[in-house]
C-alpha positions as CSV (number, residue, x, y, z in Angstrom):
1,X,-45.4,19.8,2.3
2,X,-48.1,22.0,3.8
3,X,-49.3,21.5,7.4
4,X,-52.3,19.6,6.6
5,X,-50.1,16.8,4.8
6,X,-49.6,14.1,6.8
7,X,-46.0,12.5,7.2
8,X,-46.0,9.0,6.4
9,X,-43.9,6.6,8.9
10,X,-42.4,4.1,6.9
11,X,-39.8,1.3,8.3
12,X,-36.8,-0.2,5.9
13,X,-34.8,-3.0,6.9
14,X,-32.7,-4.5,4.2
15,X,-32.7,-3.9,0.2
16,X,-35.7,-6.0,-0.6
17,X,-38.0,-3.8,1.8
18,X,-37.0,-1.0,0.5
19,X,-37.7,-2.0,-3.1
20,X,-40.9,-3.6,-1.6
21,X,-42.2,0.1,-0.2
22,X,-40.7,2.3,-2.3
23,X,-42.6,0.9,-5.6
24,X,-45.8,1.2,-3.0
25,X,-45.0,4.9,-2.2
26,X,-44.1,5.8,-6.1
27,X,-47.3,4.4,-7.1
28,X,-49.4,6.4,-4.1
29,X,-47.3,9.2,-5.5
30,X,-45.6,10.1,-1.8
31,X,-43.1,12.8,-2.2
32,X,-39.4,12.0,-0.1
33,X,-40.8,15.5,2.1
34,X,-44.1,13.5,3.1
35,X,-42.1,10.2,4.1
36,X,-40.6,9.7,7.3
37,X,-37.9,6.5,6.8
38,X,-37.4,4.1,10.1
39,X,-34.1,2.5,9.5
40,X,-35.3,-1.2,11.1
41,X,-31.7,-2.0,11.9
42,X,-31.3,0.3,14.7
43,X,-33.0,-0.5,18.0
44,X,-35.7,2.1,18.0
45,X,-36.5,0.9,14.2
46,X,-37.4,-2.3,15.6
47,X,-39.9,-1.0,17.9
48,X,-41.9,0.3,15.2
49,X,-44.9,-0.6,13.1
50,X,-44.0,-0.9,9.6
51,X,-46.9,0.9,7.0
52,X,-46.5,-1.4,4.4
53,X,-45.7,-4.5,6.8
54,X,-48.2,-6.9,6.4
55,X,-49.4,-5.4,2.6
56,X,-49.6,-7.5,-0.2
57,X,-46.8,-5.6,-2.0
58,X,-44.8,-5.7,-5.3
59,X,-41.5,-7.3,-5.2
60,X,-39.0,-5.2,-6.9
61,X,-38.2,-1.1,-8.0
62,X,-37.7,-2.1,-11.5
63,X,-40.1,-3.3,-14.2
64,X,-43.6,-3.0,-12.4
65,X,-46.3,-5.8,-13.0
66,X,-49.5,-5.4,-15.5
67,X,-51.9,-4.5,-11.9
68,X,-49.2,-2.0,-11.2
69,X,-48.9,-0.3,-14.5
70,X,-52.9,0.1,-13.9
71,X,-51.9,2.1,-10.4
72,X,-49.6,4.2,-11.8
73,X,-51.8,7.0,-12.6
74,X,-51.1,8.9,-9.3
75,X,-48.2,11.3,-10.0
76,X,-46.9,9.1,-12.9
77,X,-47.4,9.1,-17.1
78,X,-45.3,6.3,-17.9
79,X,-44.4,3.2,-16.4
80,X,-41.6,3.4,-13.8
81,X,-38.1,2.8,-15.4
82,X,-34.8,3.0,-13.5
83,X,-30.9,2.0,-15.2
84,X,-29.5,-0.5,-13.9
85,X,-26.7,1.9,-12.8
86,X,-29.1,2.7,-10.3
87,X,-30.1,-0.8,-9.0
88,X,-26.4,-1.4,-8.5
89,X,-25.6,1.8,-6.7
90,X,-28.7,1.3,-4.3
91,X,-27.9,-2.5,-3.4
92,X,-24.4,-1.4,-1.9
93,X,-26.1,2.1,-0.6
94,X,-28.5,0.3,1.4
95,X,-25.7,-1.8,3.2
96,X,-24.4,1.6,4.5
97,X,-24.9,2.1,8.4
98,X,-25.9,5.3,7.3
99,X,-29.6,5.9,9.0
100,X,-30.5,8.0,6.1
101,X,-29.6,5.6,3.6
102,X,-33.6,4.9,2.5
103,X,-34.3,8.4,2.6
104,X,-31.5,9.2,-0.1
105,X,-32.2,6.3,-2.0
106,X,-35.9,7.3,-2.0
107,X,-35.1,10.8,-3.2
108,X,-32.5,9.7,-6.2
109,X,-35.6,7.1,-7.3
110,X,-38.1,9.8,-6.8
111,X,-36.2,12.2,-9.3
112,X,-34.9,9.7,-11.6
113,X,-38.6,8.5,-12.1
114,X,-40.4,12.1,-12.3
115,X,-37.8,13.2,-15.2
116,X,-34.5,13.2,-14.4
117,X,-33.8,10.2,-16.2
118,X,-29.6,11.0,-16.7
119,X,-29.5,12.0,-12.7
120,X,-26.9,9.7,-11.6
121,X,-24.4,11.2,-14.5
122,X,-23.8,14.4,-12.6
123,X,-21.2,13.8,-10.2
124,X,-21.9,17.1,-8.8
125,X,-25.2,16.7,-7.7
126,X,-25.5,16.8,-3.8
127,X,-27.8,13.3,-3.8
128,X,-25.5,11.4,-6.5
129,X,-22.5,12.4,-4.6
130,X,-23.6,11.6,-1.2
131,X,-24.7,7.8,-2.4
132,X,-21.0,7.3,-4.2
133,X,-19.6,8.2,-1.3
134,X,-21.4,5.4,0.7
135,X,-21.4,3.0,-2.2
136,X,-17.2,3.5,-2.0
137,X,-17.3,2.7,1.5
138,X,-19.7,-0.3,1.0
139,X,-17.7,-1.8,-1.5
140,X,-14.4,-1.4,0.9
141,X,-15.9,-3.1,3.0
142,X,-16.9,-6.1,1.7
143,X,-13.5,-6.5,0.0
144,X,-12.2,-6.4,3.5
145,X,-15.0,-8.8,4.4
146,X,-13.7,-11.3,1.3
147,X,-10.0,-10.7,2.1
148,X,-10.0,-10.9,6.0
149,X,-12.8,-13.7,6.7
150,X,-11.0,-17.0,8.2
151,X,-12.5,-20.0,8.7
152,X,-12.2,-22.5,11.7
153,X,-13.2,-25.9,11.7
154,X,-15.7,-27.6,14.6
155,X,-17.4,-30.4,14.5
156,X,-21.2,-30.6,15.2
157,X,-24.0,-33.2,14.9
158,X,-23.2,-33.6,11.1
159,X,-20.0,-33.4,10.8
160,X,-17.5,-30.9,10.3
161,X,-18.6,-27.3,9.8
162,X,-16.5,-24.3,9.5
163,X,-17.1,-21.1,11.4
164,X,-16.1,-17.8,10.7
165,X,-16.6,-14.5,12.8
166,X,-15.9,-11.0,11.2
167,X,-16.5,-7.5,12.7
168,X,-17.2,-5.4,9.9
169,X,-18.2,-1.8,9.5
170,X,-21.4,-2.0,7.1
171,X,-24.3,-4.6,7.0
172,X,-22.0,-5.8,3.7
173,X,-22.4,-9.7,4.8
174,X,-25.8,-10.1,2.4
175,X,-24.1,-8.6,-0.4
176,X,-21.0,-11.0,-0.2
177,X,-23.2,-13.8,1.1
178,X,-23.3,-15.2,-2.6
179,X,-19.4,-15.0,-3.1
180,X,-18.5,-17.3,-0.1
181,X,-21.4,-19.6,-1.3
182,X,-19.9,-20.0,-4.8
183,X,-16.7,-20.2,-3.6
184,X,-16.7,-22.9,-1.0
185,X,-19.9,-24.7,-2.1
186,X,-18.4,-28.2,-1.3
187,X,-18.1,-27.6,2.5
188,X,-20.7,-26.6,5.8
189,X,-19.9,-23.3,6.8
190,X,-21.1,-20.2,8.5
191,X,-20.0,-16.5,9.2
192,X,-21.1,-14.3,12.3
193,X,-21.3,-10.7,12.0
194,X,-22.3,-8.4,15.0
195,X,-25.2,-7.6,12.6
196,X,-26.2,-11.0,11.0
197,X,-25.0,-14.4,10.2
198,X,-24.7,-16.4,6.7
199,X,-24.9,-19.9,7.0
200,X,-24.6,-22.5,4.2
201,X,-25.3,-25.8,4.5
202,X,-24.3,-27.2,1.2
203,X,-27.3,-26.3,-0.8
204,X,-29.1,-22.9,0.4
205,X,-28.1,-20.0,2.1
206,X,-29.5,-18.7,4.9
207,X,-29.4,-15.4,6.5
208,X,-30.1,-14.8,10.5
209,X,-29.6,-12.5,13.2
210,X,-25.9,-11.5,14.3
211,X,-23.8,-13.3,17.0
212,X,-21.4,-12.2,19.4
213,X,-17.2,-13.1,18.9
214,X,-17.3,-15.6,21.8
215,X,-20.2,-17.8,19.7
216,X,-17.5,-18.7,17.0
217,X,-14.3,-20.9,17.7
218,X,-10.7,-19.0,18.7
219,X,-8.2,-21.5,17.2
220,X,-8.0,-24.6,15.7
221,X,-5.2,-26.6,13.2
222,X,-5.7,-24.7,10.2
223,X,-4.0,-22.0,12.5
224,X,-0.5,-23.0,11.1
225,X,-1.6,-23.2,7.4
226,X,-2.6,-19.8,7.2
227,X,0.9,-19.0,9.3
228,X,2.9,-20.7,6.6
229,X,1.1,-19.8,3.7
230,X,1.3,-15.6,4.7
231,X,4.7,-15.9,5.9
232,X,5.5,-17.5,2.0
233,X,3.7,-15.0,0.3
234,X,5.2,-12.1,2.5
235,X,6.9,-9.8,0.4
236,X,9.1,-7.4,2.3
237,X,10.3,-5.3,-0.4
238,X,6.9,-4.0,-0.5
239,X,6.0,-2.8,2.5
240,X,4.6,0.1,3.6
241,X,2.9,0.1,7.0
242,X,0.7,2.7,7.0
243,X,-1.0,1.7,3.8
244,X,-0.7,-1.7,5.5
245,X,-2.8,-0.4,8.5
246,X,-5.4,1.5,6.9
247,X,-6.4,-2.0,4.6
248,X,-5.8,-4.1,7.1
249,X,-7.2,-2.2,10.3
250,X,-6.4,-3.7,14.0
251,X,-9.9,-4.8,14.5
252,X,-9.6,-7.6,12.3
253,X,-6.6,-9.1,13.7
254,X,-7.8,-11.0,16.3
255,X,-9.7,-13.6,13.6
256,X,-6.8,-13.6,11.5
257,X,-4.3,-16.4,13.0
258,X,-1.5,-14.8,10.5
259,X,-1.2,-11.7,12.1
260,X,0.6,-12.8,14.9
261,X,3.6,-13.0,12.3
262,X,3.3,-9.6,11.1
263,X,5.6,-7.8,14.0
264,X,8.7,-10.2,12.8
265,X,8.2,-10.2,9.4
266,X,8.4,-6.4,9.7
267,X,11.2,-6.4,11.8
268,X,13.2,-8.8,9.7
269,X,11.7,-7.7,6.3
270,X,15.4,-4.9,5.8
271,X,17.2,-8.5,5.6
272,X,14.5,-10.4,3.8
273,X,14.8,-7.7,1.0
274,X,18.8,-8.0,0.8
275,X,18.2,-11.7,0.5
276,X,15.9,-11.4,-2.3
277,X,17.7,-9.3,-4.5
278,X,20.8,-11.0,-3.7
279,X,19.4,-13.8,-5.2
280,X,17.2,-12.6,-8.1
281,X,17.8,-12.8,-11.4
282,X,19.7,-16.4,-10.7
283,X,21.8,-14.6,-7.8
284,X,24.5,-12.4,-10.4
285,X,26.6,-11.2,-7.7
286,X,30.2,-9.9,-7.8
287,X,30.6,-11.8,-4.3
288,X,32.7,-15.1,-6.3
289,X,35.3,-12.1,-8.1
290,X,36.4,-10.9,-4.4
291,X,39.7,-12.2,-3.3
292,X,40.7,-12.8,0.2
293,X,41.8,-10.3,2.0
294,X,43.1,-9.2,5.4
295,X,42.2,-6.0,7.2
296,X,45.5,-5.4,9.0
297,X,47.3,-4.6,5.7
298,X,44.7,-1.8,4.3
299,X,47.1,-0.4,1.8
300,X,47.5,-3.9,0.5
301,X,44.3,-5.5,1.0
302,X,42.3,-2.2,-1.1
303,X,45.2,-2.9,-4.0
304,X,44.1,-6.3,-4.2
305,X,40.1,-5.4,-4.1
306,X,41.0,-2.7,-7.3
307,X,42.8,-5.3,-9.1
308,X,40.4,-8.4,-8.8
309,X,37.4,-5.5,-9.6
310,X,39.3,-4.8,-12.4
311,X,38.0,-7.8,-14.1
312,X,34.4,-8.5,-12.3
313,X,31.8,-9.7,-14.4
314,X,29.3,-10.0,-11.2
315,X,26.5,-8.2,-13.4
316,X,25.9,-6.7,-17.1
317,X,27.0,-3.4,-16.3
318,X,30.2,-4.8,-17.1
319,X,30.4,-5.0,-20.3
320,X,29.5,-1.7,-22.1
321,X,31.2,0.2,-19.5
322,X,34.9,1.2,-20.1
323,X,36.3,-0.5,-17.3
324,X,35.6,-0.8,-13.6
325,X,36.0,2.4,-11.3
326,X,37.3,1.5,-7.9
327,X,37.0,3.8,-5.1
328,X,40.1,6.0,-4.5
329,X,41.8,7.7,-0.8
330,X,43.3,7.0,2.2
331,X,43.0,3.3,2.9
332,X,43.1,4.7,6.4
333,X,40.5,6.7,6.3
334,X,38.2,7.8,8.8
335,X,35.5,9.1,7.4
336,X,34.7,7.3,3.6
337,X,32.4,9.0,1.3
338,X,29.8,7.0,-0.9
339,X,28.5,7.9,-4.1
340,X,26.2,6.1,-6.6
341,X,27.9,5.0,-10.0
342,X,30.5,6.8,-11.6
343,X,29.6,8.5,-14.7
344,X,30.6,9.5,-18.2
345,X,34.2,10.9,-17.1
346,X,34.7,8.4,-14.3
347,X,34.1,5.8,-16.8
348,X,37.1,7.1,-19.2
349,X,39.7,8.0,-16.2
350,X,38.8,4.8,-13.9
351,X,38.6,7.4,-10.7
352,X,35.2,8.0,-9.4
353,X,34.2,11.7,-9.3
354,X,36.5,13.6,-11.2
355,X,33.5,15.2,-13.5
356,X,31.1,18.3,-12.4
357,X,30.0,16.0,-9.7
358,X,33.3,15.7,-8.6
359,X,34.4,19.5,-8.7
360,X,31.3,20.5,-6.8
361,X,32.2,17.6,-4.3
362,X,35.5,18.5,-4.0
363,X,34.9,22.7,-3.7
364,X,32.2,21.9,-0.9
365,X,35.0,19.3,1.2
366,X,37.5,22.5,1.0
367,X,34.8,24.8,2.2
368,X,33.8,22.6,5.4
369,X,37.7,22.5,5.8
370,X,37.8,18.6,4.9
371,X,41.4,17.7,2.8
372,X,40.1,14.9,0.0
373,X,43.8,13.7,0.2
374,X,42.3,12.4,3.9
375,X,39.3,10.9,2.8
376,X,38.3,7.4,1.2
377,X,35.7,8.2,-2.1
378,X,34.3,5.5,-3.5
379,X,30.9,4.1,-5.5
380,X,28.1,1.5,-4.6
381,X,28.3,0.5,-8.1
382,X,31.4,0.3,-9.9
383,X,30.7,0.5,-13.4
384,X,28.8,3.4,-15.4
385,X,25.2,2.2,-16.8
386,X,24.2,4.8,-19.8
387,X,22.2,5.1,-22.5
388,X,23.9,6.0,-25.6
389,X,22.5,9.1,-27.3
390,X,24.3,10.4,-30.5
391,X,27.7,10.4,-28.8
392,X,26.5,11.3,-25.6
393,X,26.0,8.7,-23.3
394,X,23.7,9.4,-20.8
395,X,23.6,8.4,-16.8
396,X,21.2,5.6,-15.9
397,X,20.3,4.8,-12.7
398,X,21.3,1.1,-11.9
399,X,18.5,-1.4,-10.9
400,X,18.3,-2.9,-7.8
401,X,19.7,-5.9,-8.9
402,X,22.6,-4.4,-10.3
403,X,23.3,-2.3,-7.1
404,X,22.7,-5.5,-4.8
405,X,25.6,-7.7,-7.0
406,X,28.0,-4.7,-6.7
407,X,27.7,-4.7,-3.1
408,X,30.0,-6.8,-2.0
409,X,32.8,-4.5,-3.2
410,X,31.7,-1.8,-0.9
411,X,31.1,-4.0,1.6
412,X,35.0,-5.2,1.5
413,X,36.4,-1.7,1.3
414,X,34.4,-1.0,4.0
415,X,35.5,-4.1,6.4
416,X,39.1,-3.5,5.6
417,X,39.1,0.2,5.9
418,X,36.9,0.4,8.9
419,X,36.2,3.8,9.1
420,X,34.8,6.0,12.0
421,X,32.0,7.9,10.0
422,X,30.7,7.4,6.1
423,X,28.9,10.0,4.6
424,X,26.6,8.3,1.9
425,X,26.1,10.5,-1.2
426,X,22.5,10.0,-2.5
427,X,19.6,7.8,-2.2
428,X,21.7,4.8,-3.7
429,X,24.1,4.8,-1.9
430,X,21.8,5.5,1.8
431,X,19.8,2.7,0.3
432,X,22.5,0.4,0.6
433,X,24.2,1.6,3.9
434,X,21.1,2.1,6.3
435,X,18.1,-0.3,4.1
436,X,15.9,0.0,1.9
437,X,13.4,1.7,4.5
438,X,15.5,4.5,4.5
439,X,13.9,8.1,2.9
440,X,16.9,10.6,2.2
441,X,14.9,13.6,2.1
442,X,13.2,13.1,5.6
443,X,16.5,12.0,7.6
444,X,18.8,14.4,5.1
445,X,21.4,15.2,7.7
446,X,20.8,13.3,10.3
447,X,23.2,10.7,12.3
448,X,22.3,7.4,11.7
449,X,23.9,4.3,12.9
450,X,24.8,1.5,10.5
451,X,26.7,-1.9,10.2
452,X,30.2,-0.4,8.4
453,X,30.4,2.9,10.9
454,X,29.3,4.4,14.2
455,X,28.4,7.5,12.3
456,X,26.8,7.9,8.7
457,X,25.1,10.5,7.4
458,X,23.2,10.9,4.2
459,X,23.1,13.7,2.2
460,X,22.4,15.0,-1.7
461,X,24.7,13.5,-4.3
462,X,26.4,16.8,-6.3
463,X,25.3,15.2,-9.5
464,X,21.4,15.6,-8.1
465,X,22.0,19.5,-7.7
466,X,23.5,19.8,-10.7
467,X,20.8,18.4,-12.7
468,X,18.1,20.7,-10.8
469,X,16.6,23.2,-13.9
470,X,15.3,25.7,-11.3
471,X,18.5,28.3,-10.3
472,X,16.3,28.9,-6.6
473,X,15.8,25.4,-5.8
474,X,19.6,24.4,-7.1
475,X,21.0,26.7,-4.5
476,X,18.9,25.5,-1.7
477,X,19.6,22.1,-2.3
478,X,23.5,23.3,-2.6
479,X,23.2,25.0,0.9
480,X,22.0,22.2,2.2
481,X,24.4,20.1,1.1
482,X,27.2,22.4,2.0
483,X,25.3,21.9,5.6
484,X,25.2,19.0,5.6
485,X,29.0,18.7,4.7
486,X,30.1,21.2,7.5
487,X,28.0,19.4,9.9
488,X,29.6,15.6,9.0
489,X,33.1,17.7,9.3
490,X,31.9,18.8,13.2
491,X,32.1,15.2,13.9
492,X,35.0,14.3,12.4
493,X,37.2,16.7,14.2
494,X,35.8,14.7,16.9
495,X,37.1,11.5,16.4
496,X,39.5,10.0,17.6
């Protein structure tokens, strides 16, 4: 643009002004350098004069009218054709908060219409990257809109009406306006926005200017149906807080009545989870195989557990496996090491780790000065799950079902040995001592506090190092192991 241009002031709104002024300007033949864009959202846009305001303008970018394919003479030799790609992309753009939105949108219609017809197919274009970037967020947004909008009932003049407010971080209510319409067409309802409001009164909907939170009712008995109905459909085994926090951000809370629950469902979600799988797949569980036992006579008491184990049929696993491997030791054990399953060797012999596993276990204990003849060793799962390969069987990691039913045998070793410290061997066997929250490799080491010992500690299982291809990382994972080892050793010359 040379000095004696002038630059064109020209104010955008919403969508339909845009479309409104921008088939004006491509017709004029304005270039995106000569236009100045007034975003009429923000306060100062307000203020000003709009250069097209009170014009007798075309409604839509698209497919131009007969009188303006006549106009088009001024910059353009064809009739002005966009994809509908585009359309699409510049709806949700121009719900951005963005105060350059028009001005980008302006520029990508500009070039699209002067030649550059395939524009928005190269992702690496500045412009095309800049508007998929907003459209992401726009579309976020109003899923959050959709997801997080709750309704509460008044009554007015006509009856009742249902009132919802929602702070949201784009002007996204006009493009989900139509969704809440179709959705609940049968009742009166209306949501406030900061920005603007959306109000349907059975038949057409109406947008208006924005409301504040204290406009829109705090509570009402529809409170409790959303309580019940999130606390039902809670599923604890899923959860993962931070990605729970970025799509459900703090700001919405205070219009959603169920997130008062969320703090104790969190809390209690380790048990929920142990409930659940305890009673999936019609609750298998070894718990109906366990005899009773008493945990003053621990020689005894473990005989009895290794005999009634002998013939569990609490889950599948049993019955391909070669028989059940109990855990072997000291009944009076103060410090009892956990592995996962036992595998193709422990299976044949009936004594968990006696394989490689086993010998690395075993070299490692006499290293950190521990005497196995001391220690309890036993399995969270007591059968070996494989998959038979030529006549190799190979190890399968037991489902979570299968690990919950076995439980119960671990648990009763543990009750009746009671020891001081456990060491769990794994991510199986950590899962199933300190919850399913637990993540080995960032609290590897580490003291933790769980229901069956003062001390446990979770470390690698031998088997895991073993399989590791890469000679460097297998040693670093085998010092760390034998760390960890000397370390759970420290602590039990401690006790008393």
């Amino acid at each position: 643009m040379t000095a004696s241009e002038e630059c064109l002031s020209v104010r955008a709104t919403r969508w339909d002004d845009w479309r409104v002024t921008s088939r004006r300007l491509l017709i004029s033949g304005a270039a995106p350098e000569t236009i100045h864009w007034i975003d009429g959202r923000s306060k100062s846009g307000r203020k000003q004069s709009d250069l097209f305001g009170s014009a007798d303008v075309e409604p839509v970018v698209g497919e131009p009218s007969a009188e303006a394919e006549g106009q088009h003479a001024a910059g353009f030799s064809s009739p002005f054709r966009v994809p509908k790609a585009f359309l699409n992309l510049a709806r949700h753009v121009s719900c951005h908060r963005s105060p350059g939105r028009w001005e980008l949108l302006y520029r990508l219609l500009w070039r699209i219409t002067g030649g550059e017809k395939h524009l928005l197919t190269n992702a690496a274009d500045r412009d095309v990257h800049t508007a998929t970037k907003l459209e992401k967020s726009v579309s976020r947004d109003a899923h959050k809109m959709k997801a997080f909008v709750r309704f509460r009932e008044i009554e007015d003049a006509e009856g009742k009406r249902f009132v919802a407010w929602h702070r949201s971080d784009h002007y996204t209510l006009e493009l989900v306006a139509d969704f809440f319409a179709r959705r609940f067409d049968v009742m009166r309802w209306a949501i406030l926005t900061p920005d603007e409001s959306a109000i349907w009164d059975g038949k057409k909907l109406t947008m208006g200017d924005g409301a504040p939170r204290s406009d829109a009712p705090e509570a009402d008995e529809l409170e409790e149906v959303w309580k019940t109905y999130y606390a039902n459909i809670f599923n604890p085994a899923r959860i993962k807080l931070n990605a729970m926090r970025a799509e459900m951000p703090k700001k919405h809370w205070a219009t959603m009545p169920e997130t008062a629950l969320i703090d104790d469902l969190v809390r209690n979600a380790p048990t929920r989870v142990e409930t659940m799988i305890r009673h999936a797949e019609g609750g298998v569980s070894a718990r109906p195989f366990l005899p009773e036992v008493s945990t003053g006579e621990s020689s005894q008491s473990i005989a009895r557990l290794r005999e009634a184990a002998a013939v569990c049929q609490g889950c599948d696993l049993h019955g391909p496996a070669t028989q059940t491997v109990f855990g072997v030791g000291n009944p009076n054990a103060k410090l009892v090491l956990v592995g996962e399953q036992p595998g193709d060797r422990e299976d044949l012999a009936g004594e968990p780790f006696v394989g490689p596993a086993g010998q690395l276990l075993r070299e490692t204990l006499n290293d950190v000065g521990l005497d196995p003849a001391e220690l309890y060793i036993t399995n969270s799962v007591k059968h070996f799950k494989f998959k038979p390969t030529g006549k190799r069987r190979l190890h399968v990691k037991p489902a979570a079902r299968e690990v919950a039913a076995c439980r119960p045998w671990l648990e009763a070793e543990l009750d009746v040995i009671r020891p001081k410290m456990v060491v769990a061997l794994g991510a199986t066997a950590a899962g199933v001592l300190l919850g399913p929250g637990f993540r080995l490799l960032k609290s590897r080491g580490q003291v933790q506090r769980s229901d069956h010992a003062k001390w446990t500690i979770a470390t690698y299982h031998p088997s895991a190092i073993l399989r590791v291809p890469n000679e460097a990382t297998r040693e670093t994972m085998r010092q760390a192991f034998l760390d960890d080892l000397h370390f759970a050793a420290e602590h039990y010359r401690m006790l008393p």
